[in-house]
ROSE-4610 file (N, C-alpha, C; in Angstrom, 1 decimal, always signed):
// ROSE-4610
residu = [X/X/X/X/X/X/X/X/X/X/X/X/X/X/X/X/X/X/X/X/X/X/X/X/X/X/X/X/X/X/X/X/X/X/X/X/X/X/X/X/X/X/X/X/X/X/X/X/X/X/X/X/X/X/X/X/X/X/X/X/X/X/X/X/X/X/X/X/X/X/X/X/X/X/X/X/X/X/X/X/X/X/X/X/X/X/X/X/X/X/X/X/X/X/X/X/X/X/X/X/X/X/X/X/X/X/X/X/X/X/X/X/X/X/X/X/X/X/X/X/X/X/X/X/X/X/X/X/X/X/X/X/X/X/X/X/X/X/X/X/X/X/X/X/X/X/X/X/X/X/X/X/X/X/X/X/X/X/X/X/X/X/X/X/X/X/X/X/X/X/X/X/X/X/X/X/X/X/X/X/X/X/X/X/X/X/X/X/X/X/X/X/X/X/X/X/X/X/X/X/X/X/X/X/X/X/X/X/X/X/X/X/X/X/X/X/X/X/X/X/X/X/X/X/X/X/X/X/X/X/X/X/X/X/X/X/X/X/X/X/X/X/X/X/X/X/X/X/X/X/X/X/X/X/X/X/X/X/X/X/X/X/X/X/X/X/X/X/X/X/X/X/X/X/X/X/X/X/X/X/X/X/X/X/X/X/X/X/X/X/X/X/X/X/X/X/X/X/X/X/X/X/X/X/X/X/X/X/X/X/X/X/X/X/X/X/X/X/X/X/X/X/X/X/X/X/X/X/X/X/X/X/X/X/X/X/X/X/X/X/X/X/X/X/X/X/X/X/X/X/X/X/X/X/X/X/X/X/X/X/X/X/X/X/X/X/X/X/X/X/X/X/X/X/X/X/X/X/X/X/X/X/X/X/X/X/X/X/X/X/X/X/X/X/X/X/X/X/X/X/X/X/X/X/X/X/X/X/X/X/X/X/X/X/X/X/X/X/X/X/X/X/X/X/X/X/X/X/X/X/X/X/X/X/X/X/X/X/X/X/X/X/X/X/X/X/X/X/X/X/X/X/X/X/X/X/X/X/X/X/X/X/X/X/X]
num = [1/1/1/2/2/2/3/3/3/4/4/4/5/5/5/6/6/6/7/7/7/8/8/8/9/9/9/10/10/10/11/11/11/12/12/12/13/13/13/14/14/14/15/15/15/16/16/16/17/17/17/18/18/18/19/19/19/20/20/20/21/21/21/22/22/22/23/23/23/24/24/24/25/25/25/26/26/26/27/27/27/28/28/28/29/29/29/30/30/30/31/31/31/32/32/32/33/33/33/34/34/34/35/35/35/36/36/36/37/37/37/38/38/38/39/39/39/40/40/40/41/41/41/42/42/42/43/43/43/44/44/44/45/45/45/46/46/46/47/47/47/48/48/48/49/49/49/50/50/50/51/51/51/52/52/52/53/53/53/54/54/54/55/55/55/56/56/56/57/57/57/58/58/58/59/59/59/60/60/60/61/61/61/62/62/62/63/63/63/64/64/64/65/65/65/66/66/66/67/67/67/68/68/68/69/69/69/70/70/70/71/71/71/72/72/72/73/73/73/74/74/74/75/75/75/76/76/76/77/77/77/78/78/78/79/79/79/80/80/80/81/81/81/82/82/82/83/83/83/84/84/84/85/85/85/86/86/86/87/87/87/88/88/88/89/89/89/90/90/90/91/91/91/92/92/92/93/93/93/94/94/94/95/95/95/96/96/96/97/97/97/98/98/98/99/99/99/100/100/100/101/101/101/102/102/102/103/103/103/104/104/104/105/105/105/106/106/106/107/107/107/108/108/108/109/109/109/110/110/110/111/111/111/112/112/112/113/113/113/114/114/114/115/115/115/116/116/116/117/117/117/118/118/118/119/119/119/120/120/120/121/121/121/122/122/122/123/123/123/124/124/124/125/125/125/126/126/126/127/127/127/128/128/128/129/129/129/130/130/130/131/131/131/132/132/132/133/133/133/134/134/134/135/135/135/136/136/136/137/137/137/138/138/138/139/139/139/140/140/140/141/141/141/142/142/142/143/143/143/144/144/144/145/145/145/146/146/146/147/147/147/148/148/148/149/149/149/150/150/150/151/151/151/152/152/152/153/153/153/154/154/154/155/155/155]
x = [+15.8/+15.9/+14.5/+14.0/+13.0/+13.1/+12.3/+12.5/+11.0/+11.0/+9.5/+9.4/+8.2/+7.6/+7.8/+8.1/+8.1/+6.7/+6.3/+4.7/+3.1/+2.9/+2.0/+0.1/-0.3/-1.9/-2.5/-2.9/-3.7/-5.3/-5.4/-6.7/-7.7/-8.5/-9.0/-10.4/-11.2/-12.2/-12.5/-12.4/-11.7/-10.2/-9.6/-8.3/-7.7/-6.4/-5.3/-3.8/-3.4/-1.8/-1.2/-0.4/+0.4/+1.8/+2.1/+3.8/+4.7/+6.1/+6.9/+7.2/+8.0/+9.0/+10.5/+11.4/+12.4/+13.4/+14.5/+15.5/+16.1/+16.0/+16.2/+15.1/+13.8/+12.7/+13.1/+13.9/+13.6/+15.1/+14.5/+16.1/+16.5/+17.9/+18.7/+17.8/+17.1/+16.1/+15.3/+15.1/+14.8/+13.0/+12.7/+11.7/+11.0/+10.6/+9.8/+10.2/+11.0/+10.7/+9.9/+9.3/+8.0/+7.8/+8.7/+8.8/+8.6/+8.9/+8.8/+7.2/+6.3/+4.7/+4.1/+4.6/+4.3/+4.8/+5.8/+6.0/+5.1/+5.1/+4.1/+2.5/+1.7/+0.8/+0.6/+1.4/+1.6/+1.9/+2.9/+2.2/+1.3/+0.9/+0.0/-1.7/-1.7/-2.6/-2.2/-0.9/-0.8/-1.2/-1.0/-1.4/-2.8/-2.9/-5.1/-5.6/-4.9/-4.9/-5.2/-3.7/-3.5/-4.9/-5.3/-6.1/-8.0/-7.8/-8.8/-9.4/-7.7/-7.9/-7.5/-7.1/-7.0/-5.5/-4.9/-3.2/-2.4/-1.0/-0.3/-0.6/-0.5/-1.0/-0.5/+1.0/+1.2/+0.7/+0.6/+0.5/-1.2/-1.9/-3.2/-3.6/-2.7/-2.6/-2.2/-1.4/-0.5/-1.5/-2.6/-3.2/-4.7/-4.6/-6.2/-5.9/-4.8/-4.3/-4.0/-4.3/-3.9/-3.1/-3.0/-1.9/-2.5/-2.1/-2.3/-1.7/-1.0/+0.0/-0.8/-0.3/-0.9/-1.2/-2.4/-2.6/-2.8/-2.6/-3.1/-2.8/-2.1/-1.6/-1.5/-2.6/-2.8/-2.1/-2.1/-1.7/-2.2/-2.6/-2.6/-2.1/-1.1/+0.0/-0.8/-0.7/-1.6/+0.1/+0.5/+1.7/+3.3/+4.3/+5.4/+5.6/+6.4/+6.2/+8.1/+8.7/+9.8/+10.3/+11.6/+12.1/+11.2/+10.8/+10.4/+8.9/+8.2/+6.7/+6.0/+4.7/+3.7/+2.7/+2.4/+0.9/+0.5/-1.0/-1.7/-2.3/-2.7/-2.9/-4.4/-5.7/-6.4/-6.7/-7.6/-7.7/-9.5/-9.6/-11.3/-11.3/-12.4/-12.4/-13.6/-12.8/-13.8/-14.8/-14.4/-15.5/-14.5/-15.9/-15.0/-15.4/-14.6/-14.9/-14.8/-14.9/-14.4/-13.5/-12.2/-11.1/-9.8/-10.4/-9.8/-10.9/-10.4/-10.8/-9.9/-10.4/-9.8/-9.9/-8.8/-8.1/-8.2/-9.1/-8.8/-8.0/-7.3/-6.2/-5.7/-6.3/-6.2/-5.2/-3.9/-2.8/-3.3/-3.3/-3.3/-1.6/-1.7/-1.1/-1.5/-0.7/-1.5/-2.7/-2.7/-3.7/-4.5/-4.7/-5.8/-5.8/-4.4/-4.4/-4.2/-5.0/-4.5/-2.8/-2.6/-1.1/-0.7/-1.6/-1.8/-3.3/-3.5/-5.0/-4.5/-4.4/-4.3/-5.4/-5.1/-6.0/-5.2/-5.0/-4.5/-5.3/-4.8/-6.0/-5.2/-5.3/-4.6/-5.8/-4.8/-5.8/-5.4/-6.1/-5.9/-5.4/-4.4/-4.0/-3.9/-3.9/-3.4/-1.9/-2.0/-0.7/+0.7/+1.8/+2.5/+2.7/+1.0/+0.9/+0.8/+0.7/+0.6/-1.4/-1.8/-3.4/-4.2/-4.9/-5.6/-6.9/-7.5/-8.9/-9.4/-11.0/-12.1/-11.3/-11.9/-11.6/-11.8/-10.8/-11.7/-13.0/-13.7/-15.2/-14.7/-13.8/-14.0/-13.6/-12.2/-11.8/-12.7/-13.5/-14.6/-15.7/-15.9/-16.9/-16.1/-14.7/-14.3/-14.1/-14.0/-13.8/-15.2/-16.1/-17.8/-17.7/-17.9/-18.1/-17.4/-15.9/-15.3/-16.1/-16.2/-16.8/-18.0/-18.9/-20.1/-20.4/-19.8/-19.1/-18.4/-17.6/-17.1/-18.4/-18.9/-19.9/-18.9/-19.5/-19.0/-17.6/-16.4/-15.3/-15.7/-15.1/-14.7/-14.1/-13.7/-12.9/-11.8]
y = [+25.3/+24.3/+23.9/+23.6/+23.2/+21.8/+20.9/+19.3/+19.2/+18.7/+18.3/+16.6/+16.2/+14.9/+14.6/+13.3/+12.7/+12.1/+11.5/+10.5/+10.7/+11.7/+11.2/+11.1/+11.1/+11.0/+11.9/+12.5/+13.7/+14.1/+13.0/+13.0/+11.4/+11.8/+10.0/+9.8/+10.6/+10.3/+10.8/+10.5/+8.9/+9.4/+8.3/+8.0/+8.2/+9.1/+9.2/+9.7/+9.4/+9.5/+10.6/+11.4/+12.1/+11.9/+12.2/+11.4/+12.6/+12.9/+13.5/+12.6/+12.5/+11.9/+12.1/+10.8/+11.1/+11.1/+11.9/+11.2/+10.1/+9.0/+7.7/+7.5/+7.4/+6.4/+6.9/+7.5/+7.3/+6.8/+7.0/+6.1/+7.6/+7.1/+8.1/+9.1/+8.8/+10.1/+10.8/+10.4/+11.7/+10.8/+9.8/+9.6/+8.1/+8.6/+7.1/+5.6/+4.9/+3.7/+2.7/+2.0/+1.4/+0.4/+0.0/-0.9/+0.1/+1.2/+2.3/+2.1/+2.5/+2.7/+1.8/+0.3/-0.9/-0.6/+0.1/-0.2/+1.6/+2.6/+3.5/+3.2/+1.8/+1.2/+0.5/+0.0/-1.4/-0.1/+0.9/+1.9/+2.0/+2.9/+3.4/+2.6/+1.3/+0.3/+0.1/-0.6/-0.2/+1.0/+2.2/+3.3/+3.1/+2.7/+2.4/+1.7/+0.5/-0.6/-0.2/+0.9/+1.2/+2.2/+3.1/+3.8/+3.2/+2.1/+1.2/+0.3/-0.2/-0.9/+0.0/+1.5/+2.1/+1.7/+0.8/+0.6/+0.2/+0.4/-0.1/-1.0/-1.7/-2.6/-4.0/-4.4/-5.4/-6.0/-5.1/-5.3/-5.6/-5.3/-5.8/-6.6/-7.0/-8.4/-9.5/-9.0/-10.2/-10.7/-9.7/-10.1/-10.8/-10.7/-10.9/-12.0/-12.5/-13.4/-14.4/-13.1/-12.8/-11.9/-12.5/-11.6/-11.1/-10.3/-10.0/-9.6/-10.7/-10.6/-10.6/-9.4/-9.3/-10.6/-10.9/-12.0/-11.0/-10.3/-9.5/-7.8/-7.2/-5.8/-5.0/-4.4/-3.8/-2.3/-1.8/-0.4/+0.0/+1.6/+2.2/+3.1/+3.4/+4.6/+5.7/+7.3/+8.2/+9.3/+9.2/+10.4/+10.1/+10.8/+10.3/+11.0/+10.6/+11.8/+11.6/+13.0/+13.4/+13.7/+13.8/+14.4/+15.2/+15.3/+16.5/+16.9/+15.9/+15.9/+15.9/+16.6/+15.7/+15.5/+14.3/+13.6/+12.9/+12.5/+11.7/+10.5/+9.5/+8.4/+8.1/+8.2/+7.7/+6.2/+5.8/+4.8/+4.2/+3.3/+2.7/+1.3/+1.1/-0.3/-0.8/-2.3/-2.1/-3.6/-4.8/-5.9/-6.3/-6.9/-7.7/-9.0/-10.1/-11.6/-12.2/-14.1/-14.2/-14.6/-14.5/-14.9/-13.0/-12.8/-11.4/-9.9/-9.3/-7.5/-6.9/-5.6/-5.2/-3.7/-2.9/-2.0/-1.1/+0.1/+0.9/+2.0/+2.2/+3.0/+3.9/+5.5/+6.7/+7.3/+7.8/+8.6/+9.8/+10.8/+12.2/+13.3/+14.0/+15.1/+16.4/+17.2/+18.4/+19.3/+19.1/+19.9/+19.0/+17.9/+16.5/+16.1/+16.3/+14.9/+13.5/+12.7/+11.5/+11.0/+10.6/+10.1/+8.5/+7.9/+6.4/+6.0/+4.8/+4.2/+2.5/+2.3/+1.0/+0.1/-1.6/-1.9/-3.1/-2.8/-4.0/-5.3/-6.3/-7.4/-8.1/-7.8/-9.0/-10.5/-11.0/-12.3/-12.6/-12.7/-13.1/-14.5/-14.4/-16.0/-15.7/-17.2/-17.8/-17.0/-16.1/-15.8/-16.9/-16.5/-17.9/-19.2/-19.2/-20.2/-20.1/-19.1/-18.8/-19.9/-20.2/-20.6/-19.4/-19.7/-18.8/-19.1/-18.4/-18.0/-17.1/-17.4/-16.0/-14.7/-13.5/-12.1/-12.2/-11.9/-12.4/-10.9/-11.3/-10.6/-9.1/-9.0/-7.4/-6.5/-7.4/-6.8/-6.6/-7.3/-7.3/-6.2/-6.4/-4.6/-3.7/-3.7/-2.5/-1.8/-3.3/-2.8/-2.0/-3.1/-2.8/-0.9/-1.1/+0.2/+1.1/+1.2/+2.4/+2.1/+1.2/+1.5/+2.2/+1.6/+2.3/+3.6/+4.8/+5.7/+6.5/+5.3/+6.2/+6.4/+5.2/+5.3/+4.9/+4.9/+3.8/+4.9/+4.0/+4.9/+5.6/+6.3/+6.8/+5.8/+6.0/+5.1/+6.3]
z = [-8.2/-9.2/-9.6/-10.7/-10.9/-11.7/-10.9/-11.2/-11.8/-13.1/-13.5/-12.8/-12.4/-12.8/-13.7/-14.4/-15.7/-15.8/-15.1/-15.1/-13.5/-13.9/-13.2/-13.3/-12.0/-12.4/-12.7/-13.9/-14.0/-13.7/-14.1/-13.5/-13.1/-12.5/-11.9/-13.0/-13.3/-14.2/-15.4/-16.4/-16.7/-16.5/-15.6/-15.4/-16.7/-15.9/-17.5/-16.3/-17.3/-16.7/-17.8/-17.3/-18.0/-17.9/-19.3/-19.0/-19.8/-19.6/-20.5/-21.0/-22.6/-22.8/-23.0/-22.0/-21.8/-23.1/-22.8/-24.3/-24.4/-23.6/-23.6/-24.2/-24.3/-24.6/-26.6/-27.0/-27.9/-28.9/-30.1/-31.1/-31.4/-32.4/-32.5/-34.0/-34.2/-35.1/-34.4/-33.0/-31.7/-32.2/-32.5/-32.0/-31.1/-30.3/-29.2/-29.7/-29.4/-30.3/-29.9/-30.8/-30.8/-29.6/-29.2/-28.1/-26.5/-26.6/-25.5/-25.5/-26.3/-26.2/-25.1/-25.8/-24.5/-23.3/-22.5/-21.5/-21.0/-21.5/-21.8/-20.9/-21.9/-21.7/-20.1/-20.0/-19.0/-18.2/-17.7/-16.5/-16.5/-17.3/-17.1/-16.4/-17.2/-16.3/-15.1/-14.5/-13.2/-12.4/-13.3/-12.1/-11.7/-12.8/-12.8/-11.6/-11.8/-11.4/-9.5/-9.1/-8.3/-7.3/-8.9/-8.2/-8.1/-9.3/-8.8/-7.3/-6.6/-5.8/-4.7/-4.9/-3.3/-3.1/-3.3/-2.7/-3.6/-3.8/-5.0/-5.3/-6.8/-7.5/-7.7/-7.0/-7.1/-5.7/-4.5/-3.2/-3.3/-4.0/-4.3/-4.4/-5.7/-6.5/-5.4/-4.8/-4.0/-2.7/-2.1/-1.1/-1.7/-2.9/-3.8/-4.5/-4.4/-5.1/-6.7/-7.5/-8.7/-9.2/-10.8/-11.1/-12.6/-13.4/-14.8/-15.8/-16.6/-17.0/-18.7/-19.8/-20.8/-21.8/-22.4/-23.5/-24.7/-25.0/-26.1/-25.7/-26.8/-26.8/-28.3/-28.8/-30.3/-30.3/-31.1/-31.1/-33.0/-32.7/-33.8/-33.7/-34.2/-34.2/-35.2/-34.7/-35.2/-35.6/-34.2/-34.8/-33.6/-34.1/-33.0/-31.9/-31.3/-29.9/-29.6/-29.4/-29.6/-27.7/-27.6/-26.5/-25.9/-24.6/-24.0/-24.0/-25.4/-25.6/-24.2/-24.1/-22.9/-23.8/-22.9/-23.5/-22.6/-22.5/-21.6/-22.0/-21.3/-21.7/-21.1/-21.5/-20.5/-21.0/-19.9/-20.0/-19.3/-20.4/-20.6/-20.4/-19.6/-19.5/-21.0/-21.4/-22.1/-22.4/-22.7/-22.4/-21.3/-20.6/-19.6/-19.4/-19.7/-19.9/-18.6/-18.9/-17.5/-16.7/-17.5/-17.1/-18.0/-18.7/-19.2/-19.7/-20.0/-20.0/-20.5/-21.6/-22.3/-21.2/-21.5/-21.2/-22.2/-22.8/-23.8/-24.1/-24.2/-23.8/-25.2/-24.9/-26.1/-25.5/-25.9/-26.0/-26.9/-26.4/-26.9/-26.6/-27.8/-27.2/-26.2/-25.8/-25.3/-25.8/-27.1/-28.2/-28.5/-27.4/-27.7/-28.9/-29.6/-30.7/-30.7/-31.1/-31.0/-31.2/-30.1/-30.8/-30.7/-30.2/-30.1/-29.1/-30.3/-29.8/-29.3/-28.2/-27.7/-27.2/-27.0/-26.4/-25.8/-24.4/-23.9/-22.9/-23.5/-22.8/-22.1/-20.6/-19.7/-19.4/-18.9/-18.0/-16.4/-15.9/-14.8/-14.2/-13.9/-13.7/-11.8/-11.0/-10.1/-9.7/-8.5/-8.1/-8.2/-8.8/-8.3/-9.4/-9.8/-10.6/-12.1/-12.9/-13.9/-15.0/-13.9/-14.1/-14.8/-15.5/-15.8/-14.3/-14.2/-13.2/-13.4/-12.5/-13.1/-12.2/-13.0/-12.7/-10.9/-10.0/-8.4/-8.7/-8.1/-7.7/-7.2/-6.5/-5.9/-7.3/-8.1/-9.2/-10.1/-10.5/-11.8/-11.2/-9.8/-9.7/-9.7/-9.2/-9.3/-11.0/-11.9/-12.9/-13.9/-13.5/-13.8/-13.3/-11.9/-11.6/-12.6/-12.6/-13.4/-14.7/-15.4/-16.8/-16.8/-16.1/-15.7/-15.3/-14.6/-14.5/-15.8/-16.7/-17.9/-18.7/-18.7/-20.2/-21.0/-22.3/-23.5/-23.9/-24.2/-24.7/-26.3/-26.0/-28.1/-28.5/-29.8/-30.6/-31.6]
């Protein structure tokens, strides 16, 4: 029997995730519906997140004592993605303020076409408390670092 992965890490620099799409993520004209891309995104930063901090990402969050729940989530739709598609998602860090940080986030197909340009901006709040607070310090170099390392994204 041969079982595909649906999502995984394809590569760490610059981080991207590869994903199939399932035939659930999409409506009955066989394509992605628009509300699937968001949840698309928000993996895919977790996986980041994950391989940013070395251990799953909520277990991170929970001992660092933040959390990051999105203030801002754009998208520019380039093309649709059908049953069965693969595509990858990397992902760029991109300003980093002092309470939020944008997430740049390019979806390609396998033929490296664009198929969505995102940018998601979480904030960091108070575990528990929903506070906003500064980025904690280990997070903001680990984020520094990966940018630094990417160099400036494409657009």
């Amino acid at each position: 029997m041969n079982m595909k992965c649906m999502e995984y890490v394809a590569r760490t620099m610059p981080f991207a995730v590869r994903r199939t799409v399932k035939w659930g993520d999409c409506d009955p004209a066989g394509v992605v519906y628009t509300a699937t891309f968001a949840d698309y995104v928000i993996a895919a930063a977790e996986a980041f997140y994950a391989q940013l901090l070395g251990e799953g990402s909520q277990h991170a969050k929970d001992r660092h004592g933040f959390g990051t729940p999105s203030r801002a989530l754009t998208f520019d739709f380039r093309r649709s993605l059908r049953p069965d598609d693969e595509f990858e998602i990397e992902v760029r860090v991109g300003e980093i303020r002092s309470r939020s940080y944008e997430l740049l986030m390019r979806g390609v197909d396998l033929r490296g076409e664009d198929v969505f340009i995102a940018c998601l901006t979480p904030i960091c709040v108070a575990r528990g408390e929903r506070r906003g607070i500064e980025i904690p310090a280990i997070f903001r170099q680990a984020l520094q670092a990966y940018r630094d390392q990417c160099g400036q994204p494409s657009a």
